[in-house]
N, C-alpha and C positions, 0 to 999 in steps of 0.2 A: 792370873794363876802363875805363882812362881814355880821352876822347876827346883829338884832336892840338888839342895848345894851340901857339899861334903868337905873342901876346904877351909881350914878352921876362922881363917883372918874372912876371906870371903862369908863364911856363915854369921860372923859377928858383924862386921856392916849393914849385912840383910836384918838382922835383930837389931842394930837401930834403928835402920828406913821403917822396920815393922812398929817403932814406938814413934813414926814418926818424927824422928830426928833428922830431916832431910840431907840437911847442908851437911853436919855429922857425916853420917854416911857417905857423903859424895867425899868431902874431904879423908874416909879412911881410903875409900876407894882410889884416889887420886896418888895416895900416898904408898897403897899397893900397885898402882900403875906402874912405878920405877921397878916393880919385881921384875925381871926378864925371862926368868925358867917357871914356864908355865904349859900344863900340859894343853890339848886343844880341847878338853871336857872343860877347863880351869880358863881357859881364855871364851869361852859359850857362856859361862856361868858369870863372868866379869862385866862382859857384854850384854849381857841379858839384866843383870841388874844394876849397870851406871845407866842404862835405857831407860827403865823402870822408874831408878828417882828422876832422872832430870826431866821425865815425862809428867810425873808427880810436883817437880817443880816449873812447871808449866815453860822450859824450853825445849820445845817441841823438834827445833830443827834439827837439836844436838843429840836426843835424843832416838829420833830415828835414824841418826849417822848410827848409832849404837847398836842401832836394834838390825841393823843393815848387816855391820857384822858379827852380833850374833848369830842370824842367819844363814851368813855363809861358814859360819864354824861348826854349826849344827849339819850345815850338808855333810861336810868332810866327817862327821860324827857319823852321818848315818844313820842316825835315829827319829824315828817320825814324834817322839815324845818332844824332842828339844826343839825338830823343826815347827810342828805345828806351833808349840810354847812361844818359837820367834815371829811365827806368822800373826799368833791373834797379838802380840805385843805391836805388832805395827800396825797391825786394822786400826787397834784402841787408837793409837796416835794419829793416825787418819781422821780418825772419827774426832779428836779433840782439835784437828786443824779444820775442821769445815770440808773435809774431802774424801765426802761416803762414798765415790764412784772405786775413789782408790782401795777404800775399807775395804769393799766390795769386794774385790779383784781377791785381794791377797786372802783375806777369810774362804775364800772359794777354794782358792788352793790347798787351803787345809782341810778341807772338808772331802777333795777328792785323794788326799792322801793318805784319811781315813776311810774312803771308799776301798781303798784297795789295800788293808789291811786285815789279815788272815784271823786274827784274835778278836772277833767279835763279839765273841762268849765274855772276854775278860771283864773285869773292871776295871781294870786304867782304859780300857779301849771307850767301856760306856763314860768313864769319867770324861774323857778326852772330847768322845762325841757331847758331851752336856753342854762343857764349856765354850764347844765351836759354837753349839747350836746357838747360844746363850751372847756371842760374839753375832751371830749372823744377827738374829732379833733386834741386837742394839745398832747394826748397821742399817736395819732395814725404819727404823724408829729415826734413824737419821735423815733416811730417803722422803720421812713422811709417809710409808708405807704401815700404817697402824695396822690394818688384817693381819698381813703376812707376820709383824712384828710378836702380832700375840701371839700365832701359829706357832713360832720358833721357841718361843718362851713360854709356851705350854708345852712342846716337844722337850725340853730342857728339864723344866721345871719335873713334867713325870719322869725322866730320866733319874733327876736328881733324888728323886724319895725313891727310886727302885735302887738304888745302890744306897740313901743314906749319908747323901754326900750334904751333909748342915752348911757349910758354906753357896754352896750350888744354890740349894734350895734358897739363903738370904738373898744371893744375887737375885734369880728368878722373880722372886716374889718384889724385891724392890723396882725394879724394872718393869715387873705386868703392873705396879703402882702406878708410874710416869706414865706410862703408855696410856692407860684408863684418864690419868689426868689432862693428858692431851687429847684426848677424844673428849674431855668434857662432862667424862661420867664421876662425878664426884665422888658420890658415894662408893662406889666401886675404889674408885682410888684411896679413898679414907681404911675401906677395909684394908687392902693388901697392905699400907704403910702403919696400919697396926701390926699386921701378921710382921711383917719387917723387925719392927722394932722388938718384937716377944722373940723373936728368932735370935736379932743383935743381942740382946739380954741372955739369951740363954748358951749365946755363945762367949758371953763378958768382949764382945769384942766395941771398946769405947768407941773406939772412932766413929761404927757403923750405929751405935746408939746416937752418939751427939747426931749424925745426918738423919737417924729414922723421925727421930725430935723435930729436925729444922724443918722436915719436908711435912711433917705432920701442924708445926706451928705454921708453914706458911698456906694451907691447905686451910686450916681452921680462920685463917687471917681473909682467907678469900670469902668465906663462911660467911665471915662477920662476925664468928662467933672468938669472937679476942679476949675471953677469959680463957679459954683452954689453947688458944694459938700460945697465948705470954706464958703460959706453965707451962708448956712443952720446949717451950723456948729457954726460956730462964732454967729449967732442968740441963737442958742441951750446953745452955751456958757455963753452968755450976762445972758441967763434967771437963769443956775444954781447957778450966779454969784448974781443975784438979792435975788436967795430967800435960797442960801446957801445951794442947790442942792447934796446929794451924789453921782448924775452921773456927776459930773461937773470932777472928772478923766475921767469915759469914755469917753465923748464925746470929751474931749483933747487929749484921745489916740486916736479917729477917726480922729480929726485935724492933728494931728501928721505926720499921714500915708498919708492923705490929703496932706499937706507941703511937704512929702516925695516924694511924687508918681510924685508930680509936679519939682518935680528937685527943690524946693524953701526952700534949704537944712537951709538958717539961721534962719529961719522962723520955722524951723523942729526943730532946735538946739532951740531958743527962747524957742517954747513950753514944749522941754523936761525938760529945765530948769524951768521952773515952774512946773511942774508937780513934778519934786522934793523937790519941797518944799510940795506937798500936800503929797507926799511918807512919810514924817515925822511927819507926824501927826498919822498915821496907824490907818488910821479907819477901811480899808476893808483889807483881806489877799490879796487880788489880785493887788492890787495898786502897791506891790513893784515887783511883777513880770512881769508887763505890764513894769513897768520901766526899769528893766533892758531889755528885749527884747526890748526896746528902743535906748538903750545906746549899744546891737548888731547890732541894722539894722544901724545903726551912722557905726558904726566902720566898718559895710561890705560895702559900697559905697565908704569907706576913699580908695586913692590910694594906701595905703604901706600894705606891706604884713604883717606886725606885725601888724597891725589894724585887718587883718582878720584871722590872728591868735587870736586875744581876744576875736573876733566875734565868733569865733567856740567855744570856750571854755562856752561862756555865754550859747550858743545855747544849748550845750548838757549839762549845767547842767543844764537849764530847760528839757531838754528833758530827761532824764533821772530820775527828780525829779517826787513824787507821788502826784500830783494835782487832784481836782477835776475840774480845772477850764482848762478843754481840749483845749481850740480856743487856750492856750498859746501854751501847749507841742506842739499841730499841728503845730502851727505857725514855731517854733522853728526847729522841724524836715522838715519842707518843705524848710527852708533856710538852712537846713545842704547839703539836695540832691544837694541844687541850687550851695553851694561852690565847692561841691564833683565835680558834673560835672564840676562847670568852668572853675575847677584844671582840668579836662578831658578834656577838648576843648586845653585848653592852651597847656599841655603836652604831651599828646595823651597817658598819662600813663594807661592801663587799669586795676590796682588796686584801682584806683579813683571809679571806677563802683562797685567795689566789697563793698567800704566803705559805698559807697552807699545803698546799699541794704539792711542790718538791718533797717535804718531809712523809705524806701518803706512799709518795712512788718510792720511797727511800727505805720503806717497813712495810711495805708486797714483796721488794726485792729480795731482802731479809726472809721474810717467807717462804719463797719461789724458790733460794738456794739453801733455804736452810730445810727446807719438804715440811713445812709446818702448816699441812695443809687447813687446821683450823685456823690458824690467826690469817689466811688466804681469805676466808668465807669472810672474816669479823672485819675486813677490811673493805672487801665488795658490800657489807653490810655498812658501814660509816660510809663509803663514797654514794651508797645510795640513798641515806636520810641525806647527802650534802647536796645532791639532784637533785631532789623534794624540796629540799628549801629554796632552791632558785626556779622551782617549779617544773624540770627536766624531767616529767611526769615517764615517759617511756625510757630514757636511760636509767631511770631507777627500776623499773621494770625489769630490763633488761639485766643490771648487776643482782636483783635477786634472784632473779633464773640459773645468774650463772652460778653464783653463793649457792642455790640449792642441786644442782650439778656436782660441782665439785662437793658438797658433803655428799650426797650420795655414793660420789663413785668410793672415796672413803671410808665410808662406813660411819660417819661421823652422824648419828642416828638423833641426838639430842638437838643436831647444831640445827639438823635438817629442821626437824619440828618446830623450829626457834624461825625459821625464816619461814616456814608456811605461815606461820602465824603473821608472821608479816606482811608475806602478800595478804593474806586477809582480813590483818587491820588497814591496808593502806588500799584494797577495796572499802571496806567499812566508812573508811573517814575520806572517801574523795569528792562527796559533795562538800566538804568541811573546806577540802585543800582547793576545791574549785570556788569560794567561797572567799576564801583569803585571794587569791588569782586576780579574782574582780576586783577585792576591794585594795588592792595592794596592801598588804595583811606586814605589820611588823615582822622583820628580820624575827625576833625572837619570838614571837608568836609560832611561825615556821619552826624555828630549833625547837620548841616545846612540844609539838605536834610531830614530829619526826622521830623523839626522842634522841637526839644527838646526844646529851650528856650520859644520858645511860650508857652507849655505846662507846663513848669514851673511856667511862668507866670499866667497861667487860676491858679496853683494851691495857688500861692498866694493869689492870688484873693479869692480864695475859704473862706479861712478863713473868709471873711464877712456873709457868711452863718452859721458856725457856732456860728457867734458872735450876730447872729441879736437876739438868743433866749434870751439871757441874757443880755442886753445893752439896750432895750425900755423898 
């Protein structure tokens, strides 16, 4: 939520960051930097939006120097409009560095500084209260805290249509989208990221079309259903393509995996080829490591084993590398386990499981500080078919209990149903698994029986969850 700028050279920067001219704008703003007589509303408003882009240009640390003193120029203002405006500006930035405790904090601050404001009747006070709440929700979605997250963003959301406020409402509704998708409820999320996208359309606002597109294409991709994922995609595409779009990579790396998923491997290859020509332009850091974890998943579907020898090597040096842009390393480590085992299925070598296992503890951890408490369960779920296959009959046990624990305390209702079901196929089939026990039962027979590859696959998949935060 921007606050209203009034000076004119200032208002024109904001109107290019608004068309997404990033560097643009930082460069006017750079260039208004040398101005010196600047009043202290004009130095809040300077500060508040070089924060904004360089936040949008994902450097975060320069950014919250920004937002630090907009802040303290808004005190000296005295105004709770500007200060809160500074306060959710650095939650947001918290929240895109991995550090909800800190979001936390300062979102809180604004929220009692709208406690103790006398204009409760107003509509800037309800607008104000929407957007905190709207900011609380998205911190508490970063905690892994889905109940409370909806709570916030239902309080918002009604806030939002009792005043009218049509942006409010897109946020809201994009946001109960992600939220429902990380709990697992599809369908639910499918609806709200329509509602989203009728909302972006009827507001003409592209940018928030191309993401309703991408989040809807990569939702339909998880489907399976890759006729309507690729048209919602390639539309998303057409539009970044019209107005010279900076997600016009992402939504090509959701096409990609689109093409991919669908076995429409030249189509997969086309894309990536193009997408390397936007790699050379380097405008974002993430561009050239989407690329190569591109040019791995290529090489790990090629037949020859020198292809997936290349594939591992990419994988782990992203995975190894210190990003802030986690869906990659995830990514990356979830296709290390997927080779590790396949080598285990094929060879029945049981040092394959062993290699495996750093990269497990390396995407819980992931998990654990990211509060993503479903890919937590889907991981206590794959280390417990990996017990079952070495025949570790009560630590598989045991990580399901704890899998159905932790969805419960979450509320994660579908995920629960998912693993009862499993304690009572893995009742159902233990004269089967006692069976193989005796007869020392093929490595892959065990993997086929356990269902390991399906649960690979949920964790591929997973990655869409993580990607939905950063990608609309």
């Amino acid at each position: 939520m921007m606050p209203i700028i009034y000076n004119q050279k200032l208002k024109q920067a904001e109107k290019i960051k608004n068309n997404w001219k990033l560097k643009e704008a930082l460069n006017n703003l750079n260039d208004f930097d040398e101005e010196k007589v600047l009043t202290t509303h004009e130095r809040f408003q300077f500060y508040f939006l070089k924060s904004s882009i360089l936040n949008d240009l994902f450097s975060s640390k320069e950014a919250l120097n920004y937002a630090e003193l907009a802040y303290k120029e808004s005190k000296d203002l005295k105004s709770d409009y500007e200060i809160i405006n500074s306060l959710m500006l650095m939650s947001q930035i918290f929240g895109g560095t991995l550090e909800p405790s800190k979001s936390v904090q300062v979102i809180n601050e604004a929220e009692e500084i709208l406690a103790r404001n006398n204009q409760k009747s107003s509509q800037e006070f309800k607008m104000m209260k929407g957007y905190v709440l709207l900011h609380k929700g998205c911190c508490c979605f970063g905690l892994g805290e889905l109940n409370l997250c909806l709570m916030f963003l239902g309080e918002a959301s009604q806030l939002a249509r009792d005043i009218d406020d049509k942006k409010l409402i897109l946020q809201t509704t994009k946001w109960l989208g992600f939220t429902y998708g990380v709990k697992g409820e599809s369908d639910l999320a499918l609806e709200y990221q329509k509602r989203y996208l009728a909302l972006a359309i009827d507001l003409n606002d592209k940018q928030e079309i191309i993401g309703a597109h991408n989040t809807l294409g990569m939702l339909h991709t998880q489907k399976d259903e890759f006729k309507r994922a690729i048209k919602h995609l390639e539309k998303g595409l057409s539009i970044c393509y019209e107005i010279n779009s900076w997600k016009t990579f992402i939504i090509s790396t959701s096409l990609f995996e689109a093409y991919l998923k669908s076995d429409s491997l030249e189509k997969a290859q086309q894309c990536h080829d193009r997408m390397g020509l936007l790699v050379k332009r380097g405008t974002f850091k993430f561009n050239e490591l989407a690329y190569r974890l591109q040019e791995a998943a290529l090489l790990k579907i090629s037949p020859y084993k020198t292809s997936h020898t290349k594939a591992e090597m990419i994988f782990k040096e992203v995975a190894d590398r210190e990003t802030t842009f986690v869906e990659f390393k995830f990514f990356a480590l979830v296709n290390l386990c997927d080779l590790y085992l396949t080598r285990l299925k094929e060879t029945g070598n049981l040092r394959e499981l062993d290699n495996t296992q750093p990269y497990i503890d390396k995407i819980r951890s992931i998990a654990e500080n990211e509060g993503v408490n479903s890919l937590l369960v889907e991981m206590n779920l794959l280390q417990a078919k990996l017990r079952l296959v070495i025949f570790e009959f009560k630590e598989a046990q045991s990580l399901l209990a704890q899998a159905l624990k932790i969805a419960n305390i979450h509320g994660l209702n579908l995920l629960a149903r998912r693993i009862e079901n499993e304690q009572a196929e893995l009742s159902k089939n233990f004269l089967k698994w006692e069976k193989l026990r005796m007869s020392g039962g093929k490595i892959s027979e065990r993997m086929d029986l356990a269902r390991v590859d399906e649960q690979i696959q949920i964790l591929l998949q997973k990655r869409n969850y993580l990607k939905s935060i950063n990608t609309s």
